[in-house]
DRENTI-207251 format. One record per atom (N, C-alpha, C, O): residue in three letters; x, y, z; atom name; residue number from 1. Coordinates in Angstrom, 2 decimals, always signed. Layout:
<recs>
ALA	X	Y	Z	CA	NUM
...
</recs>
This chain:
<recs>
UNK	+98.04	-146.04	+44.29	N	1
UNK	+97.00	-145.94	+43.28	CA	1
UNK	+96.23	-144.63	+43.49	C	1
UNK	+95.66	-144.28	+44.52	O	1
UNK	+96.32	-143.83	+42.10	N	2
UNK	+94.68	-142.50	+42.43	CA	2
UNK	+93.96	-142.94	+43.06	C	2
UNK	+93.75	-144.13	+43.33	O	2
UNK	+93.20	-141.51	+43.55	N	3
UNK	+91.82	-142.03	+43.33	CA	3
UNK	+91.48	-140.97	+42.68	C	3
UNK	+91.92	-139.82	+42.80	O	3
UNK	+90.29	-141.61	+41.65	N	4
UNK	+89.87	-140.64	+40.41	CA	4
UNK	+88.17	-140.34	+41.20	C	4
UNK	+87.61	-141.39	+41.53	O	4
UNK	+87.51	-139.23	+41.44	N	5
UNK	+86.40	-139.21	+41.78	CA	5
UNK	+85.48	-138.14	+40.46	C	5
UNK	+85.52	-136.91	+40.40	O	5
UNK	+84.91	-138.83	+39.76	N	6
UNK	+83.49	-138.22	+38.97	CA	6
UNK	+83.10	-137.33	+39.69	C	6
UNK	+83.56	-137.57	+40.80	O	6
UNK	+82.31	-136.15	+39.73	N	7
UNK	+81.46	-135.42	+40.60	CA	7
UNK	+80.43	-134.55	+39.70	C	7
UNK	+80.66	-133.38	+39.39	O	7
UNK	+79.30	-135.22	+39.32	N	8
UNK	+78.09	-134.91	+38.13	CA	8
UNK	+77.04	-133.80	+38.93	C	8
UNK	+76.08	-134.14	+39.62	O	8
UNK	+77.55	-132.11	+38.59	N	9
UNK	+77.12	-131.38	+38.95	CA	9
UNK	+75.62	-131.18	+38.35	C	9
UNK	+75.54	-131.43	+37.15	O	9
UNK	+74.89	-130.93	+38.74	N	10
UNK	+73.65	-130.41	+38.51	CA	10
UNK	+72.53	-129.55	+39.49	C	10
UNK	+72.37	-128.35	+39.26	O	10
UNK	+71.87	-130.14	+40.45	N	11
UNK	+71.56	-128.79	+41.39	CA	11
UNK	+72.23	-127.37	+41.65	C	11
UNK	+71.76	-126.26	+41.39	O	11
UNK	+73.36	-127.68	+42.18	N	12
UNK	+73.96	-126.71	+42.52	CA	12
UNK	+75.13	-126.50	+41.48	C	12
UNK	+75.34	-127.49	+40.78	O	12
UNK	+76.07	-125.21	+41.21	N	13
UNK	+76.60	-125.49	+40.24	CA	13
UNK	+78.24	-125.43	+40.66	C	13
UNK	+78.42	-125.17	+41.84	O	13
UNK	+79.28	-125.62	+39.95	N	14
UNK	+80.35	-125.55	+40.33	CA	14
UNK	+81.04	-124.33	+41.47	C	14
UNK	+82.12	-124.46	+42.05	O	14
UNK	+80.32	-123.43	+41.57	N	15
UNK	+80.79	-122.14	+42.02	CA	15
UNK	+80.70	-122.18	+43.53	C	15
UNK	+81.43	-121.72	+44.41	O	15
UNK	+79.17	-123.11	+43.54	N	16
UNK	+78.72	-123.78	+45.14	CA	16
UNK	+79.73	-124.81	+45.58	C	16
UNK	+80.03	-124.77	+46.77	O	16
UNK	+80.29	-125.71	+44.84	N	17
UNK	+80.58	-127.29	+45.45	CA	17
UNK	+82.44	-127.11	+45.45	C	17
UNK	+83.28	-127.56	+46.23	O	17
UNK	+82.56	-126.40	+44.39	N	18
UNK	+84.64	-126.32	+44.59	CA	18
UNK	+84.64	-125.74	+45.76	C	18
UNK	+84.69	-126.68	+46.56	O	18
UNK	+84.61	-124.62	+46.41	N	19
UNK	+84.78	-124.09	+47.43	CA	19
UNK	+85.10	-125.15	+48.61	C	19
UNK	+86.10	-125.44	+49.27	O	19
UNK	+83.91	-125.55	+48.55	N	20
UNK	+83.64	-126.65	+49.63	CA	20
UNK	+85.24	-127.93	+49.61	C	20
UNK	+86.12	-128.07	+50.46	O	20
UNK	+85.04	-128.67	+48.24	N	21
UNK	+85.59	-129.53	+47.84	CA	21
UNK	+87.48	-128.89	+48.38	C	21
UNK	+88.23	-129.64	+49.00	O	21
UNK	+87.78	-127.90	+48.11	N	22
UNK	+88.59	-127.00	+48.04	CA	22
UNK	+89.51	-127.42	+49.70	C	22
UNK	+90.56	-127.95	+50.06	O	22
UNK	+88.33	-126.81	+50.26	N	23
UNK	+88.38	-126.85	+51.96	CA	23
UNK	+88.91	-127.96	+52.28	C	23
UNK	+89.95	-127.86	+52.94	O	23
UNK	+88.45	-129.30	+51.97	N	24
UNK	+88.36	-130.15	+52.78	CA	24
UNK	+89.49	-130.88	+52.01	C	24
UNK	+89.99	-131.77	+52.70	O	24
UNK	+89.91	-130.79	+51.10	N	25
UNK	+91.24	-130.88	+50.52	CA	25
UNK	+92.64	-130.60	+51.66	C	25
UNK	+93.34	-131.45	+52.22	O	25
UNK	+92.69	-129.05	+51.75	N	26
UNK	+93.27	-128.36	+52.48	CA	26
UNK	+93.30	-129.21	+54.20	C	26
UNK	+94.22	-129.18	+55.02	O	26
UNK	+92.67	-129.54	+54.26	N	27
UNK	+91.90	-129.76	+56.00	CA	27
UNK	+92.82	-131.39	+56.08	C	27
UNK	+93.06	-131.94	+57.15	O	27
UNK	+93.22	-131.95	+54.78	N	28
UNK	+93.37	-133.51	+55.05	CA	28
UNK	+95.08	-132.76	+54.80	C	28
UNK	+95.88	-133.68	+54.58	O	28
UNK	+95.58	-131.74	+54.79	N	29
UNK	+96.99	-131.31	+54.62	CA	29
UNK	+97.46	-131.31	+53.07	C	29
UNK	+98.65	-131.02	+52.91	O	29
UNK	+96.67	-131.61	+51.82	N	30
UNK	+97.08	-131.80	+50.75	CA	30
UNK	+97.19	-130.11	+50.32	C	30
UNK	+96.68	-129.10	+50.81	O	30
UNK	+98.26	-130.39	+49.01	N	31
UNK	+97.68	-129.16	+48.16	CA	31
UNK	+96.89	-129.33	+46.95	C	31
UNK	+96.80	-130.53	+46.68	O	31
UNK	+96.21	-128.50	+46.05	N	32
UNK	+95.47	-129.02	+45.35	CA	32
UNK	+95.89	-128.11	+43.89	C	32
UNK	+96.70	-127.20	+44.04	O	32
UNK	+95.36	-128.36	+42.60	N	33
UNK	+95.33	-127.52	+41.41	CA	33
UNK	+94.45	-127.50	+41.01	C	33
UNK	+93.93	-128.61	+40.91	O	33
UNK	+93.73	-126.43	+40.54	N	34
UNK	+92.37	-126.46	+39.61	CA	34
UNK	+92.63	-125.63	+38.03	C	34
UNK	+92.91	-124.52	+37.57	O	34
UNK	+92.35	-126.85	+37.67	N	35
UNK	+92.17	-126.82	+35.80	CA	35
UNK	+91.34	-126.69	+35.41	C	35
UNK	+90.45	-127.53	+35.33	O	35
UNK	+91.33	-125.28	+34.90	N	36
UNK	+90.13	-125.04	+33.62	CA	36
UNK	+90.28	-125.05	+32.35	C	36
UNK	+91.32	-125.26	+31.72	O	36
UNK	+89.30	-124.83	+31.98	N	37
UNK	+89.56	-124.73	+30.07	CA	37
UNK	+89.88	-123.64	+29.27	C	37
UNK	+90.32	-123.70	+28.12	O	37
UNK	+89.47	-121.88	+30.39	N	38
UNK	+90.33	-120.96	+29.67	CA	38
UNK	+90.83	-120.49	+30.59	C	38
UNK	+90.80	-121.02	+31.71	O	38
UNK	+91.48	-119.20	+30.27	N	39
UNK	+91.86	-117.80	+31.14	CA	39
UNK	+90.66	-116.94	+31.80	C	39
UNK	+90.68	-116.41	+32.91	O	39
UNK	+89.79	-116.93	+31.01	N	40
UNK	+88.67	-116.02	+31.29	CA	40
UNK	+87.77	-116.73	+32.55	C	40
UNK	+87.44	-116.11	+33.57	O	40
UNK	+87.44	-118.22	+32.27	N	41
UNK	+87.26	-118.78	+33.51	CA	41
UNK	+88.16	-119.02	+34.93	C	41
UNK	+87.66	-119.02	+36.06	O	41
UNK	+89.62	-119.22	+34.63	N	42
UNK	+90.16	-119.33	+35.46	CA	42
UNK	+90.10	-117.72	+36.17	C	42
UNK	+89.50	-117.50	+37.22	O	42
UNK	+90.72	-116.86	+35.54	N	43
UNK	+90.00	-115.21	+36.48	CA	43
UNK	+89.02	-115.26	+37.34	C	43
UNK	+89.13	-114.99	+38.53	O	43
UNK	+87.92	-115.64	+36.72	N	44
UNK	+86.62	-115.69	+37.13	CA	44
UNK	+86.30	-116.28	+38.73	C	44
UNK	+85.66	-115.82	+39.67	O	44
UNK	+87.22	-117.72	+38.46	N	45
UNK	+87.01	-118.17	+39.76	CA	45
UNK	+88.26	-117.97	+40.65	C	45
UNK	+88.63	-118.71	+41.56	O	45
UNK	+88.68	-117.15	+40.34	N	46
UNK	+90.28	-116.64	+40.99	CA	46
UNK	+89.44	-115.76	+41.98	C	46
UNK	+89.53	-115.84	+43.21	O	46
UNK	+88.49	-114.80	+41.21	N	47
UNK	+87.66	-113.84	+41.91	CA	47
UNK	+86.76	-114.49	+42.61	C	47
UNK	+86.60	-113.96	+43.71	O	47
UNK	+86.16	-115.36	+42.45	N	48
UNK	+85.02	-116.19	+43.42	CA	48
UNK	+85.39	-116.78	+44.83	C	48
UNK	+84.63	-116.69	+45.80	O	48
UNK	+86.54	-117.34	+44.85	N	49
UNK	+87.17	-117.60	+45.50	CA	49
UNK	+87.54	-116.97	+46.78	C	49
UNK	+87.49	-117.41	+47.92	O	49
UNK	+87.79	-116.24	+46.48	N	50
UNK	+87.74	-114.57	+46.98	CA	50
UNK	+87.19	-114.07	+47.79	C	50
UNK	+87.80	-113.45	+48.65	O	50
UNK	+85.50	-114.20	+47.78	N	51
UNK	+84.58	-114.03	+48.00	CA	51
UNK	+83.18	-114.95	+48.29	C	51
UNK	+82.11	-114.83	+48.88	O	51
UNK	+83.83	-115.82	+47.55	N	52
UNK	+82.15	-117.04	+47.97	CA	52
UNK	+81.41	-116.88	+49.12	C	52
UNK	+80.28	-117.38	+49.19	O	52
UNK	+82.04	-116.08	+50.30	N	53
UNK	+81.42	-116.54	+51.90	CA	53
UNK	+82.15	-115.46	+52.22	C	53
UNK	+83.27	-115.25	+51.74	O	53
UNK	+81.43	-114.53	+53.23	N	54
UNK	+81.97	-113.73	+53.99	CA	54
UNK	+82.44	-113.99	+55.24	C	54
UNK	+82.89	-113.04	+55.90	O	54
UNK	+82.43	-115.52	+55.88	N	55
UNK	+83.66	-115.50	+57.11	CA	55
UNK	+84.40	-116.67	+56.25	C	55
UNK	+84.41	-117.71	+56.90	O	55
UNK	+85.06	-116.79	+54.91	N	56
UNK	+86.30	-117.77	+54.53	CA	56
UNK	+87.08	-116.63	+54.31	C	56
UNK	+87.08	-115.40	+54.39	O	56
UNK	+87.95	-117.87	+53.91	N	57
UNK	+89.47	-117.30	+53.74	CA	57
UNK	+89.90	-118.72	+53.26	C	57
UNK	+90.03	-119.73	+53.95	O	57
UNK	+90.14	-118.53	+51.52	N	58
UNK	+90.43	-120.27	+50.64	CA	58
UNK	+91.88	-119.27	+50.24	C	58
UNK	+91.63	-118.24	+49.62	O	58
UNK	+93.39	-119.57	+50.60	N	59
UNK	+94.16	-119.45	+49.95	CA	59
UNK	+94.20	-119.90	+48.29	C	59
UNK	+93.63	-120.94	+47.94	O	59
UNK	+94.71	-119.28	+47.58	N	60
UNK	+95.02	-119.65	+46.44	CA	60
UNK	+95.62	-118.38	+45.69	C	60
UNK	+95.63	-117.23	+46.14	O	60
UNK	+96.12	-118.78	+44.50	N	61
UNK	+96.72	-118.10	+43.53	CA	61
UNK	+96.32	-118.79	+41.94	C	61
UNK	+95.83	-119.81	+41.47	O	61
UNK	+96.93	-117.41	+41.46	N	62
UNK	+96.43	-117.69	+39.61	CA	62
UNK	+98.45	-118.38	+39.54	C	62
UNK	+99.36	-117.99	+40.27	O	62
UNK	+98.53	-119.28	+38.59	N	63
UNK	+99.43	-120.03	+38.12	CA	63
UNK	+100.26	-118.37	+37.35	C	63
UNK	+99.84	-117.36	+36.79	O	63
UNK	+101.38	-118.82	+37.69	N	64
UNK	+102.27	-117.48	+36.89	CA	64
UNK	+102.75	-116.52	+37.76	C	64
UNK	+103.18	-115.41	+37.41	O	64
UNK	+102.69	-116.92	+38.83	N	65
UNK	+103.13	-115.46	+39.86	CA	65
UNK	+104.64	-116.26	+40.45	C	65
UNK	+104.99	-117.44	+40.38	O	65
UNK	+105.15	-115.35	+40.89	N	66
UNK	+106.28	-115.62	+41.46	CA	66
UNK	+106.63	-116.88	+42.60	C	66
UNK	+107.64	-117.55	+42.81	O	66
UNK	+104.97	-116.81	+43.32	N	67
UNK	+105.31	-118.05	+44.49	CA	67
UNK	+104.10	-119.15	+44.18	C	67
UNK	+103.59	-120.02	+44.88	O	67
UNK	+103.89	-118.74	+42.89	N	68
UNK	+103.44	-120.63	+42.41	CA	68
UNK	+104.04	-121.70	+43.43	C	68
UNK	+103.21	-122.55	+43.77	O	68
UNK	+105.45	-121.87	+44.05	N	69
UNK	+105.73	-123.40	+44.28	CA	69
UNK	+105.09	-123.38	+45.66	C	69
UNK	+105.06	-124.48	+46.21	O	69
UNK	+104.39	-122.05	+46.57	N	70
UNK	+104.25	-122.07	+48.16	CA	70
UNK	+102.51	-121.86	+48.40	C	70
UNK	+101.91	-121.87	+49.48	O	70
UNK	+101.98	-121.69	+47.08	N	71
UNK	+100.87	-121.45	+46.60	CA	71
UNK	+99.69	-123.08	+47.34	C	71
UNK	+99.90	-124.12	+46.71	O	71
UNK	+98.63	-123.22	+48.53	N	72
UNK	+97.93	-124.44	+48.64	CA	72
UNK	+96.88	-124.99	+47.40	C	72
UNK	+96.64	-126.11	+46.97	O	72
UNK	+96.52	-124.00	+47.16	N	73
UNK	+95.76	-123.71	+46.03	CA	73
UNK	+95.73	-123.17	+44.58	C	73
UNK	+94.80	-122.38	+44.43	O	73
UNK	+96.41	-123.34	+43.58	N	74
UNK	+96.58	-122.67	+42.53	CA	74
UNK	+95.94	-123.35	+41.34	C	74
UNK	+96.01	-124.57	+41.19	O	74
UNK	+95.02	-122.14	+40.11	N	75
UNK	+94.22	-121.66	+39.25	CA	75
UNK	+95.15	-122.16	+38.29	C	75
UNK	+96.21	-121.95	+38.89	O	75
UNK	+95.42	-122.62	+37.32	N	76
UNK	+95.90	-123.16	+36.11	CA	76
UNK	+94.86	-123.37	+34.64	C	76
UNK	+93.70	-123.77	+34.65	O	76
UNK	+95.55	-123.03	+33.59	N	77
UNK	+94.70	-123.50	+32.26	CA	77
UNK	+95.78	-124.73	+31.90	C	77
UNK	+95.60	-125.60	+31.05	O	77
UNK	+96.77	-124.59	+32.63	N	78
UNK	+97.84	-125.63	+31.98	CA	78
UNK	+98.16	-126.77	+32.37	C	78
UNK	+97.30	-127.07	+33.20	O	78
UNK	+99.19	-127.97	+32.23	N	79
UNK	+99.13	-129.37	+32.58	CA	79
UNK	+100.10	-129.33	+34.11	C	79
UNK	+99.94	-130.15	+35.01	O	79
UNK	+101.06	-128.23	+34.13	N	80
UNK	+102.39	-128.82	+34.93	CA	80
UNK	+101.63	-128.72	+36.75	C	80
UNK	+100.50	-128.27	+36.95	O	80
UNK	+102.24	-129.06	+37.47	N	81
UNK	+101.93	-129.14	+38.98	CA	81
UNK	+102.97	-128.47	+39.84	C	81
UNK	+103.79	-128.96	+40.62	O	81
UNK	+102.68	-126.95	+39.44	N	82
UNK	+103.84	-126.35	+40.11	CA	82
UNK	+103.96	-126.09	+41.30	C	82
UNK	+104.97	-125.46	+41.61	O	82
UNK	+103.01	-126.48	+42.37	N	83
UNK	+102.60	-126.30	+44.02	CA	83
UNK	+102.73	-127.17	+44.13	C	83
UNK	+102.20	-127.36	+45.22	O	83
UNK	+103.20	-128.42	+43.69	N	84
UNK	+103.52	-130.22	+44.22	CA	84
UNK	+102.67	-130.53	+44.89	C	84
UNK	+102.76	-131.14	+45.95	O	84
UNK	+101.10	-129.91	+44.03	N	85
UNK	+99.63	-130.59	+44.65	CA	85
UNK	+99.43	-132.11	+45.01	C	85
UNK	+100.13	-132.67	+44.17	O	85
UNK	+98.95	-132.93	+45.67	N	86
UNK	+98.65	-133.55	+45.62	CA	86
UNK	+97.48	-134.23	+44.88	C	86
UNK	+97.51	-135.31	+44.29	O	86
UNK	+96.58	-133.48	+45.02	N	87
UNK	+95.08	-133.41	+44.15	CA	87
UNK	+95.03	-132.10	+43.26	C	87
UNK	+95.57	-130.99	+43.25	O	87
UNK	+94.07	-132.81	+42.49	N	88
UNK	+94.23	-131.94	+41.06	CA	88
UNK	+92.59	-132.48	+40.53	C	88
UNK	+92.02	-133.57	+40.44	O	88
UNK	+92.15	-130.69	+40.19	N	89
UNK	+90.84	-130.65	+39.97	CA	89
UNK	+90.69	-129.99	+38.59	C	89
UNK	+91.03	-128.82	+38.40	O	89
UNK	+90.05	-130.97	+37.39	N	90
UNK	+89.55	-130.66	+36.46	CA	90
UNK	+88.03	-130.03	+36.66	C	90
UNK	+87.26	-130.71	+37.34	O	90
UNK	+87.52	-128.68	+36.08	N	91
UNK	+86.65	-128.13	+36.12	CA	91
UNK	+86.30	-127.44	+34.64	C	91
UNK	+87.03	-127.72	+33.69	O	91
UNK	+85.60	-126.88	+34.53	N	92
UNK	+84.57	-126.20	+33.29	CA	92
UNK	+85.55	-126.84	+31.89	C	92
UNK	+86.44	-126.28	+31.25	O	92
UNK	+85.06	-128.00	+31.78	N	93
UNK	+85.83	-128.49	+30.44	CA	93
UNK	+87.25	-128.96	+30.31	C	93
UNK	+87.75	-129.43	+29.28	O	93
UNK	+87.88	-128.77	+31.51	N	94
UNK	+88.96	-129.23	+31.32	CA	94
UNK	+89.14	-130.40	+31.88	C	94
UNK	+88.87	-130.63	+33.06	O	94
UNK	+89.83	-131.64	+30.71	N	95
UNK	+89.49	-133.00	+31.03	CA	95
UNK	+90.83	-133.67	+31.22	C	95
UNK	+91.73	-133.42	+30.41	O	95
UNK	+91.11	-134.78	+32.54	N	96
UNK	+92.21	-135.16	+32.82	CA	96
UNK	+92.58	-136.97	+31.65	C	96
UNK	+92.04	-138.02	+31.31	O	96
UNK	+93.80	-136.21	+31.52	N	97
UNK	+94.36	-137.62	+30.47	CA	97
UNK	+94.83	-138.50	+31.73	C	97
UNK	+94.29	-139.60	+31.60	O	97
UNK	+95.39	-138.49	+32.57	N	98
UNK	+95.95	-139.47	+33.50	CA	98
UNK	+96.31	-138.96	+34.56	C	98
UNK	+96.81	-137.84	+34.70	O	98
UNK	+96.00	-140.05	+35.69	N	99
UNK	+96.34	-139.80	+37.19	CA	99
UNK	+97.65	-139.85	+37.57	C	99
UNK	+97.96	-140.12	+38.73	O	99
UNK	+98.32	-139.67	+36.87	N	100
UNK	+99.38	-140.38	+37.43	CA	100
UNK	+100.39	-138.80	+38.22	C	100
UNK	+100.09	-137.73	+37.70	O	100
UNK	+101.12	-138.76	+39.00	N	101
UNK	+101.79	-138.19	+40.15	CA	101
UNK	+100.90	-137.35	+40.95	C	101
UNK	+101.35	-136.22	+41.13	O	101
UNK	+99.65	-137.62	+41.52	N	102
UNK	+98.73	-137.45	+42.40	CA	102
UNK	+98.04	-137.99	+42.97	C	102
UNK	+97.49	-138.83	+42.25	O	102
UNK	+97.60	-138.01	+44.28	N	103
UNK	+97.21	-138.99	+45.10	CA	103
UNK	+95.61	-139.21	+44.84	C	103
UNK	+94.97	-140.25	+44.97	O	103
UNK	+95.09	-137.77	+44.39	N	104
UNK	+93.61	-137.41	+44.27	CA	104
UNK	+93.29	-136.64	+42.70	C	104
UNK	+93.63	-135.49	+42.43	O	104
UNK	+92.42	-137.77	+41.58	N	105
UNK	+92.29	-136.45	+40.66	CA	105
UNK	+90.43	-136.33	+40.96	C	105
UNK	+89.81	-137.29	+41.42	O	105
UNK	+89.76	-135.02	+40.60	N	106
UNK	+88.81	-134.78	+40.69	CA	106
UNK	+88.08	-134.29	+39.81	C	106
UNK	+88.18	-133.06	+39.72	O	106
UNK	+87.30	-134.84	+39.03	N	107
UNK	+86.50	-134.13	+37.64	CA	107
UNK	+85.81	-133.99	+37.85	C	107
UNK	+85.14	-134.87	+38.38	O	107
UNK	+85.27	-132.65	+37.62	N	108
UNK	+83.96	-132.05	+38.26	CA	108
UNK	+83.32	-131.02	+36.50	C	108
UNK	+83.70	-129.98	+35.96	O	108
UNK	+82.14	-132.17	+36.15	N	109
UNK	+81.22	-131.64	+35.36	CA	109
UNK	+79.82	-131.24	+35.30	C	109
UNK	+79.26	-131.27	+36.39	O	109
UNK	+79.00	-130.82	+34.19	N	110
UNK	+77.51	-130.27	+34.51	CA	110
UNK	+76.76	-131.04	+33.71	C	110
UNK	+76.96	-131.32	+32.53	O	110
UNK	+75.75	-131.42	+34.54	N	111
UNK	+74.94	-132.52	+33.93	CA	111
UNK	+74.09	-131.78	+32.83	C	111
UNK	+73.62	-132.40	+31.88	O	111
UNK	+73.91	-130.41	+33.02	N	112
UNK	+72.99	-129.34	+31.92	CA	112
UNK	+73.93	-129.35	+30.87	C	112
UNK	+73.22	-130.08	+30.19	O	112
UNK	+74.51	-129.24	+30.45	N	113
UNK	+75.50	-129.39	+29.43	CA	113
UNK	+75.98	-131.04	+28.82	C	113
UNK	+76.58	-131.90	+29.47	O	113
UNK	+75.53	-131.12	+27.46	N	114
UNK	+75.39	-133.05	+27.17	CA	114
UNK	+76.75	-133.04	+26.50	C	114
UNK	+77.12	-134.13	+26.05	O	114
UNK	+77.74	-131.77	+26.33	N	115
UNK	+79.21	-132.18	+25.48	CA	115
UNK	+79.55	-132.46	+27.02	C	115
UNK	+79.85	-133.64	+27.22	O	115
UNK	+79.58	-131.72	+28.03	N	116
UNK	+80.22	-132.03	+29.23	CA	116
UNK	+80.45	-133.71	+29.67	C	116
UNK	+81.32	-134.38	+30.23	O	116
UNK	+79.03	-133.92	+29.03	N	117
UNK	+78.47	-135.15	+29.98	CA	117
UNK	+79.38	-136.55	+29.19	C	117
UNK	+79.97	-137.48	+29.73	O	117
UNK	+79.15	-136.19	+27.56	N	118
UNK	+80.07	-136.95	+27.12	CA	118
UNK	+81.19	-136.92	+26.84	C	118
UNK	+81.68	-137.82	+26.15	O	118
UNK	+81.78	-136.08	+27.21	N	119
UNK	+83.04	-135.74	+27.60	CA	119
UNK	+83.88	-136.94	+29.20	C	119
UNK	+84.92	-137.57	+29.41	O	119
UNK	+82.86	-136.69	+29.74	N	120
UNK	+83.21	-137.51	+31.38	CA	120
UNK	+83.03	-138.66	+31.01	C	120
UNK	+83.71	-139.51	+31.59	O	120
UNK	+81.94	-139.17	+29.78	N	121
UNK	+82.05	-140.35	+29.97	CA	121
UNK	+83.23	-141.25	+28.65	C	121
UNK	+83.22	-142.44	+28.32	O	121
UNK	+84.07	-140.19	+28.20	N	122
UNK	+85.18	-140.66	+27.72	CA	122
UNK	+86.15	-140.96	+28.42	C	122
UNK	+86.87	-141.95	+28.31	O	122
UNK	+86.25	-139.74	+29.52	N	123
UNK	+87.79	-139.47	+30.73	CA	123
UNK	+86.97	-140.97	+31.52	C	123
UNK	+87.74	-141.79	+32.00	O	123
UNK	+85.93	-141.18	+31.58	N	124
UNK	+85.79	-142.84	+32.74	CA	124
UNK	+86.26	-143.91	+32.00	C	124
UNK	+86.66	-144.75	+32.80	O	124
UNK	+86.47	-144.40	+30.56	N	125
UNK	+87.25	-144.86	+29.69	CA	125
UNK	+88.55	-145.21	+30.04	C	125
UNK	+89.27	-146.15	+30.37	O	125
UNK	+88.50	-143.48	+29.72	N	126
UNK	+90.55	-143.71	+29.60	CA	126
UNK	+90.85	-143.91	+31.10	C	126
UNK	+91.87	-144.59	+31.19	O	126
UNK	+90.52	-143.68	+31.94	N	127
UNK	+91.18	-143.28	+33.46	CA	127
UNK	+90.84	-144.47	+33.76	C	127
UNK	+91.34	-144.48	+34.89	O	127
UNK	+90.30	-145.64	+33.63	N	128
UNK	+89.50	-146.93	+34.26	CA	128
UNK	+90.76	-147.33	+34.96	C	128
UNK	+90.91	-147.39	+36.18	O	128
UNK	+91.84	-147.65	+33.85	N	129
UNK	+93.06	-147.87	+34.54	CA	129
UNK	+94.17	-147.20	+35.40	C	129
UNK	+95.18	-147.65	+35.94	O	129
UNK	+93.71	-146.15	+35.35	N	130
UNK	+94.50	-145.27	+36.04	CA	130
UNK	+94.25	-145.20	+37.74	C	130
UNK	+94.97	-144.67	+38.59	O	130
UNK	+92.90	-145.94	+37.92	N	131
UNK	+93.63	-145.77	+39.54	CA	131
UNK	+91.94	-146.35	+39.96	C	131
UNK	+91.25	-147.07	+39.25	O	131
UNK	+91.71	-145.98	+40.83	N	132
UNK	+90.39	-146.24	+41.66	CA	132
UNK	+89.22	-145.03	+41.75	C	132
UNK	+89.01	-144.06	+42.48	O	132
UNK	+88.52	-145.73	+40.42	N	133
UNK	+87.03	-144.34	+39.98	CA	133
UNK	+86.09	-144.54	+40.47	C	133
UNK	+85.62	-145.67	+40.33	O	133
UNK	+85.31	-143.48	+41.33	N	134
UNK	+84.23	-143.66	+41.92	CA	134
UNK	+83.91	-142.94	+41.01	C	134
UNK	+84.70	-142.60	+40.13	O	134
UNK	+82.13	-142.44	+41.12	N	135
UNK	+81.09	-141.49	+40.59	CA	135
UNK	+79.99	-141.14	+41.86	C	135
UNK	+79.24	-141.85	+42.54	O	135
UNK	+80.29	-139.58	+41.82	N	136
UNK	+78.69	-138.99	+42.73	CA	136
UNK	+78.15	-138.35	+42.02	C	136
UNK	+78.74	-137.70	+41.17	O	136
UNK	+77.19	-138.35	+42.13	N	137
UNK	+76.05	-137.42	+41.77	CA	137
UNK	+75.02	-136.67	+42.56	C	137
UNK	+74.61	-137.09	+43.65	O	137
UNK	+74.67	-135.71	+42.08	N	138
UNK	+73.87	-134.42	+43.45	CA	138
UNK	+72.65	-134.89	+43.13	C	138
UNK	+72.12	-135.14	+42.04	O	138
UNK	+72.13	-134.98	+44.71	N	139
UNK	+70.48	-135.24	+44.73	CA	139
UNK	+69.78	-133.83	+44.40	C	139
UNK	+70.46	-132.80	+44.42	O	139
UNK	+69.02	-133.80	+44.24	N	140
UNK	+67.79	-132.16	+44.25	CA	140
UNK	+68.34	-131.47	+45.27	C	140
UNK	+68.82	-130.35	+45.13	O	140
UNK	+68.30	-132.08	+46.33	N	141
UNK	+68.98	-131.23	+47.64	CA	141
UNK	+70.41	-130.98	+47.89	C	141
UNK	+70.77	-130.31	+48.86	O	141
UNK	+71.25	-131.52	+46.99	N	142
UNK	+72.86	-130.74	+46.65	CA	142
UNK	+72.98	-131.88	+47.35	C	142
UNK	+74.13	-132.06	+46.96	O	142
UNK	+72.76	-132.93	+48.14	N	143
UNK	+73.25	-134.57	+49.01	CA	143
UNK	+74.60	-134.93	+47.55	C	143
UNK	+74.48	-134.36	+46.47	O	143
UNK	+75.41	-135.62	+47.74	N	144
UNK	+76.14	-136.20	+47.15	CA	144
UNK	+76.27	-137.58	+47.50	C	144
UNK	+76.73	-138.01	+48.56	O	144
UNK	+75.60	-138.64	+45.98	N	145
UNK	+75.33	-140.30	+46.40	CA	145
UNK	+76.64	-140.70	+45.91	C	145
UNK	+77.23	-139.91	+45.17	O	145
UNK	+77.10	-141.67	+46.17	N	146
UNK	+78.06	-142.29	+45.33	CA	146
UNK	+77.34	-143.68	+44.67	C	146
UNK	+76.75	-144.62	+45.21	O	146
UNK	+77.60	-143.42	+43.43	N	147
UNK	+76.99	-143.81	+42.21	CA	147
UNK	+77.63	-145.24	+42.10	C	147
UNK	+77.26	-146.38	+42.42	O	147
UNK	+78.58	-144.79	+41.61	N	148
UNK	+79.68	-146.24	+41.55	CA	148
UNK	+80.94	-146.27	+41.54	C	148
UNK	+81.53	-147.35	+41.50	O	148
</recs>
């Protein structure tokens, strides 16, 4: 069975918490995918990535290069799982239809934004059946509660 985890950004914003989320992905031996909603974002955090912290080092790649399949980390606007991620991270609008051939999906939206918000609370709908959904949400102090 997934597990589907909500993650209702607001203090801090996505740019702070993937990184992190990213890591500890990596650390449990999985690989992961992150889905966005364009090109221009996916660049964006291709470059962030990059750079978030001056003592990391987050492997990854943009989807389309030659070693997509050896890639831990790879940037996608699209559906397929060409790094045989295990976990798979919806980010800036891009919303998952189903869990299914991953152990971990992760939707990560912004509570400042109310299409976002009802957006997530369609994907908690459809995904109910798809596997085992928690919800966190960030305290003022970036803490992450689990909701439900």
């Amino acid at each position: 069975m997934t597990d589907v985890l909500f993650y209702h950004l607001e203090p801090r914003p996505l740019e702070a918490v993937l990184p992190q989320l990213l890591e500890k992905t990596l650390e449990r031996g999985w690989r992961a995918v992150v889905e966005v909603g364009s090109t221009e974002r996916a660049q964006a955090l291709d470059a962030h990535l990059w750079t978030y912290r001056d003592d990391s080092f987050l492997p990854h790649g943009m989807e389309g290069g030659p070693g997509d399949a050896h890639q831990p980390v790879l940037i996608t606007t699209g559906t397929d799982n060409a790094n045989a991620a295990a976990c798979r991270f919806f980010v800036d609008r891009a919303v998952p239809q189903s869990g299914e051939g991953y152990e971990r999906i992760v939707y990560m939206f912004s509570g400042h934004d109310p299409d976002a918000v009802a957006e997530a609370r369609l994907a908690w709908k459809a995904l109910r059946g798809a596997g085992q959904l928690t919800y966190w949400q960030q305290e003022p102090e970036g803490r992450w509660v689990k909701k439900g």
